[in-house]
Each structure stands twice: as structure tokens, then as C-alpha cells.
C-alpha positions in Angstrom: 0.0 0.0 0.0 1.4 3.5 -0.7 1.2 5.6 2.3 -0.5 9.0 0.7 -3.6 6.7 -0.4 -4.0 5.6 3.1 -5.8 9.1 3.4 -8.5 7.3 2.0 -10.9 6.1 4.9 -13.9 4.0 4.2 -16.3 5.9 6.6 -15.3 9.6 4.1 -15.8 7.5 0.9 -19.6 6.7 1.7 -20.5 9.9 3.0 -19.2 10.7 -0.4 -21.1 8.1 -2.3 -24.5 9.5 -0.6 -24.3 12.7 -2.1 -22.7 11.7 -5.2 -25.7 12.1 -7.9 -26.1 15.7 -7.0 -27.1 17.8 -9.5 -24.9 20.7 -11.0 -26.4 24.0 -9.6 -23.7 26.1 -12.4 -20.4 25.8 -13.4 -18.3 28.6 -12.6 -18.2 30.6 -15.7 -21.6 29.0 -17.0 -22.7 31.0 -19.7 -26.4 32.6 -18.7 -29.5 31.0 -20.0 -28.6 27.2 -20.0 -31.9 25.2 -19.4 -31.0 21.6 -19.1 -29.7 19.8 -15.9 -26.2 18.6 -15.2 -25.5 16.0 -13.0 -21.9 14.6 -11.8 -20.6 12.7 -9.2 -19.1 8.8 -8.5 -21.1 5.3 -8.9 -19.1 2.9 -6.4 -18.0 -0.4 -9.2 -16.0 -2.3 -5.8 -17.3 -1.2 -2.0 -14.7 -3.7 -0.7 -11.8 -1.9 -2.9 -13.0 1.6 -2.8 -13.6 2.1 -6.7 -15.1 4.4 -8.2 -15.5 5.6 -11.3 -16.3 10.2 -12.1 -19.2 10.9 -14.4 -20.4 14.1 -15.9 -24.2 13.9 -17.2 -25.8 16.0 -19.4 -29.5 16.3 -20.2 -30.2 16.8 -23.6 -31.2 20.1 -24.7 -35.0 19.4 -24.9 -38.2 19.8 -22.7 -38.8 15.9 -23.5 -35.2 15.1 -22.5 -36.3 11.5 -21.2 -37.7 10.7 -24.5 -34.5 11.0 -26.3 -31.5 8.7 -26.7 -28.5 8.0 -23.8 -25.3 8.2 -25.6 -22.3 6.7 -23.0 -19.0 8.4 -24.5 -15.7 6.6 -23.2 -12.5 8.0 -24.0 -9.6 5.8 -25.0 -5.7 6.0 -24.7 -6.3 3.6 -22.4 -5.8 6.5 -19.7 -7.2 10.1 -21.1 -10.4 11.5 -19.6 -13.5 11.5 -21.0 -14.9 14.9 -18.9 -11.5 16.3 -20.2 -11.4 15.2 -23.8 -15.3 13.9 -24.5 -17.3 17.0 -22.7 -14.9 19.8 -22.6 -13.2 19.5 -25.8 -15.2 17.8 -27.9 -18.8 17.8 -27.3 -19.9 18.9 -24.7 -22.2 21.9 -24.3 -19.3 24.1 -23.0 -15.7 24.8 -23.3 -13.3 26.5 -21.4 -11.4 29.6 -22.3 -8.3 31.2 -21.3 -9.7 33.6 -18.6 -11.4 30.7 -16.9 -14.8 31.4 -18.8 -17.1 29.1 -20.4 -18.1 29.4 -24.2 -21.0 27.7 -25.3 -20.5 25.3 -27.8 -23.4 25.6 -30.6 -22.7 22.1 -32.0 -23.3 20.0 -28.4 -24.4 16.6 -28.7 -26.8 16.8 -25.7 -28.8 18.9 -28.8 -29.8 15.2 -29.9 -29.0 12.9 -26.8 -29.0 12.9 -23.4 -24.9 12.5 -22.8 -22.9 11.0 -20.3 -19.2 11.0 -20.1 -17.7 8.8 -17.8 -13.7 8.6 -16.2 -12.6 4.9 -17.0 -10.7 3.5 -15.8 -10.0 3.8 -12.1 -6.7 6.4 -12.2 -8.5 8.4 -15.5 -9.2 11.8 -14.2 -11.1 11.9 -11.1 -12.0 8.4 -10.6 -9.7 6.4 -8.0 -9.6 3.1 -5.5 -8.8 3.4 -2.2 -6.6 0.2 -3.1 -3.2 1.4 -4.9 -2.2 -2.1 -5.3 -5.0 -2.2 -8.1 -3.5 1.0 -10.1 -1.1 -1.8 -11.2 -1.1 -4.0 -14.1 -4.8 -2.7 -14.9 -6.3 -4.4 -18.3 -8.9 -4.2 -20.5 -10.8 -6.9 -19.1 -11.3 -5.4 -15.5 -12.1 -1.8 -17.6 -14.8 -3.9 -19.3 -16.2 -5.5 -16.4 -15.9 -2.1 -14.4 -18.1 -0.1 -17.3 -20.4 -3.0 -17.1 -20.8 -2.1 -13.0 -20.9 1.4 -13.8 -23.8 1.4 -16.2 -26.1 -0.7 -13.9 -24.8 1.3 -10.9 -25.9 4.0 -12.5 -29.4 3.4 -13.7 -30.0 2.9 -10.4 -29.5 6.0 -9.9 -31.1 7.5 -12.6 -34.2 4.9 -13.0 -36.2 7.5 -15.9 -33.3 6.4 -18.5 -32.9 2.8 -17.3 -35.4 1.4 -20.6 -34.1 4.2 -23.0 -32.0 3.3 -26.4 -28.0 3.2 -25.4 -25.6 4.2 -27.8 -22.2 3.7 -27.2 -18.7 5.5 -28.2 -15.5 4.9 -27.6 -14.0 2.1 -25.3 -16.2 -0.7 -26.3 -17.6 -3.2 -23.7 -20.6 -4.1 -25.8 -19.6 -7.9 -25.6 -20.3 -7.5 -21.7 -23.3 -6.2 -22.2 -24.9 -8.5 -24.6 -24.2 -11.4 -22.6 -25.8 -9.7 -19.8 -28.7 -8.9 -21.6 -29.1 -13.0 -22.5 -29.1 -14.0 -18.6 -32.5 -15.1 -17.4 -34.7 -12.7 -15.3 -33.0 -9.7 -15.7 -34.3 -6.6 -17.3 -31.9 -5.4 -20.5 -29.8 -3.1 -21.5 -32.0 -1.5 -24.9 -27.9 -1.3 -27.0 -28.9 0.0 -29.8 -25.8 1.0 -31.9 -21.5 1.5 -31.4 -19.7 4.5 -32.7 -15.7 4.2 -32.9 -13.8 6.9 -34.0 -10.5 6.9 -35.2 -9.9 3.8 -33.4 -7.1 1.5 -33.1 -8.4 -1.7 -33.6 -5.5 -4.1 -34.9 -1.7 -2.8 -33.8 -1.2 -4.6 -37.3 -3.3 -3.1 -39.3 -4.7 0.6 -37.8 -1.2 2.2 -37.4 0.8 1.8 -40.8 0.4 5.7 -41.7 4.0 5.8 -43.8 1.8 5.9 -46.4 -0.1 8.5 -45.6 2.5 11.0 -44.2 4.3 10.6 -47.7 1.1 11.7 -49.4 0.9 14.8 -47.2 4.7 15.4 -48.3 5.6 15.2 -44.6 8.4 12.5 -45.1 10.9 11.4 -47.9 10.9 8.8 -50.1 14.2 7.1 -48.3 11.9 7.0 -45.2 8.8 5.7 -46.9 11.1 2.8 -48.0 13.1 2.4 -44.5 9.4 2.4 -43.2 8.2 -0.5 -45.5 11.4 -2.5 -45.3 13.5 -2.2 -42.1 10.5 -0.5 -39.4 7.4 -0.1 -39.7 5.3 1.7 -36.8 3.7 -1.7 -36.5 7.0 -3.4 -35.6 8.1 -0.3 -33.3 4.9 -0.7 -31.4 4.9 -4.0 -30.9 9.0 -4.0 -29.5 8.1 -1.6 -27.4 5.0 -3.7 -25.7 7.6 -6.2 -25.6 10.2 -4.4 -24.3 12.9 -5.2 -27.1 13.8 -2.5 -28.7 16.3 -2.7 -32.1 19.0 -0.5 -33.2 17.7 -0.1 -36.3 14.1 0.2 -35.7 15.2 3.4 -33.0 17.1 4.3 -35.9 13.5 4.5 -38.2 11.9 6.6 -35.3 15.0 9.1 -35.2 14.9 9.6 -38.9 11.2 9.9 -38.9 11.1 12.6 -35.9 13.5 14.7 -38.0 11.7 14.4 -41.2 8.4 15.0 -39.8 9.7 18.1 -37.2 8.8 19.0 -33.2 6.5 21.6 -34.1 3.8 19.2 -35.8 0.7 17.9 -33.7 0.4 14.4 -35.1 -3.2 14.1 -34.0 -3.9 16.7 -36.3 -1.4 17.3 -39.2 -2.6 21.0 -39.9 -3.5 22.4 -36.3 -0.8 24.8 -35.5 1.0 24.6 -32.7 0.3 26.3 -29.3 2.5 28.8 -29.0 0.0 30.9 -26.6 -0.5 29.0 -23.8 -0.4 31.1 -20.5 0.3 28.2 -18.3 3.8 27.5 -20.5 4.6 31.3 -20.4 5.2 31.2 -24.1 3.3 34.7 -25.0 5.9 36.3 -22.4 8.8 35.2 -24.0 7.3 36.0 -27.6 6.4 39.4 -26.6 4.7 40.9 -30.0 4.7 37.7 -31.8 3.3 36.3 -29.5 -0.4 38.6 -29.8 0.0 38.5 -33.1 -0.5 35.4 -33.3 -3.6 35.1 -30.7 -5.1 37.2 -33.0 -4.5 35.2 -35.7 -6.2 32.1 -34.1 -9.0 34.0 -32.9 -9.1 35.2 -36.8 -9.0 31.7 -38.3 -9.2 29.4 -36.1 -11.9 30.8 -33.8 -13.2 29.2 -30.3 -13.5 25.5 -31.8 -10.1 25.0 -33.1 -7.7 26.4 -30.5 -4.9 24.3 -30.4 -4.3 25.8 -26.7 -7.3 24.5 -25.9 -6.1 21.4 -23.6 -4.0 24.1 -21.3 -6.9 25.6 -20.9 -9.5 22.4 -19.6 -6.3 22.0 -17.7 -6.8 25.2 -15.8 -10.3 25.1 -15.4 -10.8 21.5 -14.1 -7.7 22.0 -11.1 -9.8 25.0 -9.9 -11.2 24.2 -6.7 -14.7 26.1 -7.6 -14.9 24.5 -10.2 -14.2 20.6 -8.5 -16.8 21.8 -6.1 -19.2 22.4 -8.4 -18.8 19.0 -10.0 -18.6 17.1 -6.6 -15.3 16.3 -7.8 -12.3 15.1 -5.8 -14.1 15.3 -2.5 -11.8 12.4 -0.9 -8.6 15.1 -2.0 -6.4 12.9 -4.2 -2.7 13.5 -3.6 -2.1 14.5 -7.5 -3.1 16.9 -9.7 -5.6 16.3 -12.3 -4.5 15.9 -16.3 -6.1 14.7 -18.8 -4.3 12.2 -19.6 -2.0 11.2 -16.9 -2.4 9.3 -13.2 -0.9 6.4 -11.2 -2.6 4.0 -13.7 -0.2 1.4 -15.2 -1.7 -0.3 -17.9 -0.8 -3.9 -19.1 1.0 -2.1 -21.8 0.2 -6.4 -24.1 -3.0 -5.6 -24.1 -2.4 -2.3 -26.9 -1.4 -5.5 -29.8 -5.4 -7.3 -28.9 -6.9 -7.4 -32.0 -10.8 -6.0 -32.0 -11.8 -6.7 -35.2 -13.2 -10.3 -34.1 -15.4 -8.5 -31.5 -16.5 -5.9 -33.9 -17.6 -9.2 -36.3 -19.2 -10.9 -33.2 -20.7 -7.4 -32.5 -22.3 -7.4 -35.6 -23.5 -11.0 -36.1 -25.7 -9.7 -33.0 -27.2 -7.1 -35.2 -25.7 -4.3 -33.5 -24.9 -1.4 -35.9 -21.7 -0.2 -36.0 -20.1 3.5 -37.3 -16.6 3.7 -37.9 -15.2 7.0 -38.8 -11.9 9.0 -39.3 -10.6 12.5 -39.6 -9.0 12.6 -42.0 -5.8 15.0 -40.8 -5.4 12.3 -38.1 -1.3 10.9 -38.9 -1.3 8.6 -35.4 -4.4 6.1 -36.9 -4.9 7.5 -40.5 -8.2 6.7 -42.3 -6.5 4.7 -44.9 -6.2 1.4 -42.3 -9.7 2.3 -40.9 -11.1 2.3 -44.1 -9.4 -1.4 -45.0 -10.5 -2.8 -41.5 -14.0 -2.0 -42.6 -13.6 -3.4 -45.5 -12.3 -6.6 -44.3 -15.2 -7.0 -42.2 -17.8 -6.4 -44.8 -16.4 -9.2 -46.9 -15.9 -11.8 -43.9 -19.9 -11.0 -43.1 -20.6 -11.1 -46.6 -22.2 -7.5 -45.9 -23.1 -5.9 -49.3 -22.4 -2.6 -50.2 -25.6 -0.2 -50.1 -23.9 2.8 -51.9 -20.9 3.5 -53.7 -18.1 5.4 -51.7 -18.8 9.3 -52.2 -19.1 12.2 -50.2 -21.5 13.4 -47.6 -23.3 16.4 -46.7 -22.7 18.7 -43.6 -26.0 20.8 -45.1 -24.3 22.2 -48.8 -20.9 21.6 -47.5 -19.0 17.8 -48.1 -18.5 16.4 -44.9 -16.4 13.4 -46.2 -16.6 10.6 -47.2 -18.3 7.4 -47.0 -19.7 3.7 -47.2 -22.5 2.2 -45.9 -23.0 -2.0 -45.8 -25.5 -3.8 -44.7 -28.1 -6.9 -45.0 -31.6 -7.9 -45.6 -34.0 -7.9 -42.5 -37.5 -8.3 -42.1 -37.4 -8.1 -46.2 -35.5 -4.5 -45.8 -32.1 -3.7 -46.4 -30.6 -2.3 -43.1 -27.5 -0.7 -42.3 -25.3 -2.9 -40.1 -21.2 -1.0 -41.0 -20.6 2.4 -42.1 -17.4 3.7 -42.5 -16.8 7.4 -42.5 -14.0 10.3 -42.7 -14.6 13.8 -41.7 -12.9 16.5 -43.9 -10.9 18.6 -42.3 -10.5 16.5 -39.2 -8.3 15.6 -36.6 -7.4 12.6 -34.4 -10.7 13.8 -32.0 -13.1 14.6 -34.5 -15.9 17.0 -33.4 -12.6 19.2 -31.9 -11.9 20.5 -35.0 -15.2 19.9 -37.4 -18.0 20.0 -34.6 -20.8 20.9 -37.4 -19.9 17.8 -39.5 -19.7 15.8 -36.4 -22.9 16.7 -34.9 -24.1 15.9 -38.8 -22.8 12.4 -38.7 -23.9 11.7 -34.9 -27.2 12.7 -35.2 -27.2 10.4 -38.8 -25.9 7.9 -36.3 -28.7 7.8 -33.6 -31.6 7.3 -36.2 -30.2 4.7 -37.7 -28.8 6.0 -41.2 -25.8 6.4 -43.4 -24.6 9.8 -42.7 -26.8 12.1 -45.6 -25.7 11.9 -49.7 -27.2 15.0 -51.4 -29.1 12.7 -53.2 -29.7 9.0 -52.4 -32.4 6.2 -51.7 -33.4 6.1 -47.9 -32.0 3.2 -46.6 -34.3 1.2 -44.0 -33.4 2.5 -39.9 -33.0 -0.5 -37.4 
């Protein structure tokens, strides 16, 4: 046991737990006129351990709120925050600014679902266990079988949502809850569809991008052939889960951080880099430059691209009004929260599990699933997505039910896609779509929050996401 957790008493936990579904009074800087509830808090997964796992809950934006959809986001890494990433930068209704305001953000998912972002695992922003023996060696079956505690935990608590339709995104433990839903005498969880975006799903497949950086001119052709014939990333990821690095493979990865530069955010190829950032002093030290080029972002970038925008959630979510407001961090954790950082040590073996057999099984159960890709994204770039899908349509014998094209954020294109699917109850039906997003980067609706509110709303009624001119294919 390390000493600082033994600050951790049982008898402050459940006083704790008691008051955890609380609901959010106002976030400090709250924009004015905000009309749906916000609830956070922690659902206990292990009384005996102490675990428990943060949650953020959002209402959706409507006066029929229980009507609509519950979308569970999960964010991956394994170890980055979904309050952090999911609510704050992504999609959430609000995100923070550098004077420790709140903007509102116009294209919110809780305009079409009721949204709840949960910490997972134990270690992942504000969730914990009083047991530190557990932050060890942590794998992706205990995350599954944690989510799986969490969501029953919590419909407990929130009974009105406990029959609604489930969508899930992100960290997939859709396996658990199928088999749950096929024991005897319980009452089951209404999955209705999975979301994955710019997932890694097979460390031998998902994260060849030599091609792709070559196409954006980012690196040579010498490296695009050391990359095919002496190290792939493929080959560097897998050594270092395995903890045998090469000589010539660190010699690929030296050669391809000097090609590709320090200044270039690989989730996003085109975001510039923050050079703004208050909490790394930068604008000090680049005195005029340094406003010139706020303005510039403010300019053409505006509030939904701004690549500081991670210093800033930073800032906002170590405030101690603001942990207050959430009912956050009550038990005082001896470390500061990040958004992607804690004492978690995850089984680093479990990054090289292949998915793509539990997407298939997934879908035999006639469970619809979305992939989809920005396409500025160099760590997981659409071109492996897109063959993954592929490969599954094939080995499911799905048929295609357009031809690849583009889609349609209202006149804009959105991207690009391809829908697959079956006969059902004498309909075709969607079952796999693959999508990109134009213009987007490794977290999609960061960057293009119009096209991705476009494709999630497609998403929850059951459609490919919208040709400008197309046959309507049959809703599940």
C-alpha cells in the first residue's frame, strides 16, 4: 500500500457516495440562460476496494429530455479523460477559455441525446480506488467489467433512463453487455448501436500511416522505403510492448522525428502549434509575436479550433470552484488532475489485442456499428480504418448499399463514406458504415464540430450519414 492513499478512509468515501448524484447548480463561468440539468458525481463499481469511477451527465437540450436517446462516451488511450477530452473539448455543451470562462458550444451533442461522459478507468481523471495495489497492471478486461458495473450502478440511480435506447462511443464493452442482456430474469440493457472513431483496432493493421504522411509530403521517399522495409510503426509498437527495442528500428523513429519536425501535432497534421499557452509562459517570452498570433487564431481558427485549448481544460478542471461544483475530488487525491496522466499502469500487451473479431461478433448480433476518421489524423490515418472495414464487410458477406462518395454537412461535403448492410424483415438495413470527416483531426468534433454533430445525429436514427441525393435506406 502507498502511504498517501492511506488518506482514503472508508467511513469519508460513503459519506461521499451518498451525495454523489447531486445535480450541477452552475459551473463557474456557466454562460447565462442554460436550461438543461447537469449532473456529476461517482457510482461505487467495488465497495470492498474503494472504486469508483467520475461521471459528468448531461441532459439533452429538450423539454422531452427523457424521451430522447443515452449516448455513453468513453475516452480511449487507455488513460485520457472523458470529462476532459469527450465533454470539454469535444462535445460537450461548453468549453473552457483562457480567462477561466465558459463558451457555449453551438454544435453540443446533448442537442440530440442525453450525454454521459464517464472517467474509466479507475486512475483516469477523477475516478480512484482506495486500493493502490489495483493502479497496477490494470487491463482491459477489468475496464470492461468495471463499465459494465458502472452502467447498472448508475441506472440505479437515474431509474427514468434505465429502458431508454443506449448508444455507445468509444472504449467498447458491448460484448459484456450482450451477454448480460441474454441471462434469465434480468431486465436489459436496450444497445442500440456502437460509434468508434479513429480507433485502433489491430496494432497490425490501424497504425501503418508511412503511407499516408508521404502523401501529405511530410516525409521522404528514403523514409517511406526504410518504413516499408527495415521498421514499420507496426513493428516499433509492438518491440516496445515487448520491451525489445532494435537498433535499427530506434534508428526509423530518429529519422522519422526529424523528417516529420517538433512543431507538428500528429493528431492533427494542420492544427498549428500552441504557441499561446499562458500556463507554458510562451506569450511572455514571444512578446509581439506572441499577440499577433492570438489574434491570428482568434481570426481563423476561432473558439472550436484552439490548439491551446487542452491548457486551458487544464486550468479550469484544477480550480477548486470549479471541483466543487462537480462534486469532484471530495476524498482530496494527492495529485493533480490531467487529462491524460495518473498512477494507472496499464498492461502495456493488451495495446497489440486485436478487436476486429469482437466488432464481427458485435455485428452477427445485429448491432450497428459506425466507424469513422478524420481525416488530418497521422497517429491512426483513415486509410487502415477504411481497409478494417472493408475486411469485415467481406468476412460477413455484408453488401455494399452505396458506392463510396461524399457526404453532406448541409451544402458543404463532410467526407466521405460507405455504408453496408443486409436484408431484414425483407428490408435492407444498415449494419457497418465507415466514415472520414474532412478537415478533421485525431478527436473529430474538436476540429469539425458541425460535420460531427451531422454524422452523430445520422448515427442515432439509424442511417448512413446524408448523400445530397440517395435512396433512404431502411433505420434499425
Amino acid at each position: 500500500m502507498v502511504p498517501w492513499f492511506c488518506i482514503f478512509t472508508i467511513f469519508s468515501s460513503l459519506l461521499y457516495y451518498k451525495s454523489s448524484a447531486e445535480l450541477i447548480t452552475s459551473l463557474p463561468g456557466q454562460p447565462p440562460n442554460i436550461f438543461f440539468k447537469q449532473y456529476s458525481g461517482y457510482i461505487v463499481t467495488n465497495s470492498q476496494k474503494g472504486r469508483a469511477l467520475f461521471y459528468y451527465f448531461v441532459e439533452a437540450d429538450s423539454e422531452n429530455a427523457a424521451s430522447l436517446p443515452l449516448t455513453v462516451w468513453f475516452n480511449g488511450g487507455p488513460g485520457c479523460s472523458s470529462v476532459g477530452y469527450g465533454a470539454f473539448m469535444e462535445h460537450g455543451p461548453f468549453r473552457p477559455r483562457k480567462d477561466g470562462s465558459l463558451t457555449k458550444n453551438h454544435y453540443s451533442w446533448n442537442l440530440e441525446s442525453n450525454m454521459l461522459y464517464v472517467d474509466s478507468p479507475i486512475g483516469v481523471g477523477f475516478s480512484y480506488s482506495n486500493t493502490s495495489s489495483e493502479y497496477i497492471n490494470w487491463d482491459d478486461t477489468a475496464t470492461a467489467k468495471e463499465n459494465l458495473r458502472f452502467i447498472l450502478n448508475w441506472f440505479n440511480k437515474f431509474p427514468k433512463y434505465r429502458n431508454s435506447d443506449v448508444y455507445l462511443i468509444g472504449e467498447s464493452y458491448a460484448v459484456l453487455l450482450l451477454d448480460y442482456n441474454k441471462k434469465p430474469n434480468v431486465n436489459p440493457i436496450n444497445l442500440k448501436a456502437i460509434a468508434l472513431g479513429n480507433p485502433l483496432l489491430d496494432i497490425e493493421k490501424s497504425m501503418r500511416s508511412a503511407e499516408y504522411l508521404w502523401a501529405h509530403g511530410i516525409i521522404s521517399d528514403e523514409l517511406l522505403d526504410m518504413q516499408r522495409t527495415i521498421c514499420n510503426e507496426t513493428r516499433f509498437m509492438l518491440e516496445y510492448i515487448y520491451n525489445h527495442m532494435s537498433n535499427e528500428c530506434m534508428k526509423v523513429v530518429e529519422r522519422t522525428k526529424e523528417e516529420m519536425g517538433n512543431d507538428i501535432v500528429t493528431d492533427d497534421i494542420l492544427l498549428p502549434k500552441c504557441v499561446s499557452s499562458g500556463a507554458t509562459g510562451q506569450l511572455r517570452v514571444l512578446g509581439n509575436l506572441g499577440t499577433i498570433h492570438e489574434k491570428l487564431d482568434k481570426k481563423v481558427l476561432g473558439e472550436v479550433a484552439d490548439p491551446c485549448l487542452t491548457d486551458w481544460i487544464n486550468l479550469y478542471l484544477n480550480k477548486p470552484e470549479v471541483q466543487k461544483a462537480l462534486h469532484a475530488n471530495t476524498t482530496y487525491l494527492p495529485y493533480a488532475w490531467e487529462i491524460c496522466s495518473g498512477p494507472l499502469q496499464y498492461k502495456r500487451e493488451d495495446a497489440a489485442i486485436n478487436v476486429i473479431p469482437l466488432l464481427s461478433n458485435i455485428l452477427k448480433e445485429h448491432i450497428p456499428i459506425l466507424l469513422f476518421s478524420g481525416d488530418q489524423d497521422s497517429k491512426l490515418p483513415l486509410t487502415q480504418t477504411r481497409k478494417i472495414a472493408k475486411l469485415l464487410a467481406q468476412d460477413l458477406k455484408l453488401v455494399a448499399l452505396d458506392k463510396y462518395g461524399p457526404w453532406y454537412d448541409g451544402l458543404q461535403i463532410g467526407g466521405w463514406s460507405q455504408s453496408f448492410g443486409g436484408l431484414r424483415k425483407g428490408k435492407n438495413v444498415t449494419y457497418l458504415t465507415f466514415a472520414t470527416v474532412r478537415g478533421a483531426a485525431h478527436e473529430v468534433p474538436y476540429t469539425s464540430p458541425s460535420q460531427a454533430l451531422t454524422l452523430f445525429t445520422a448515427f442515432l436514427r439509424g442511417y448512413p450519414p446524408p448523400r445530397k441525393s440517395s435512396s433512404t435506406i431502411a433505420a434499425v
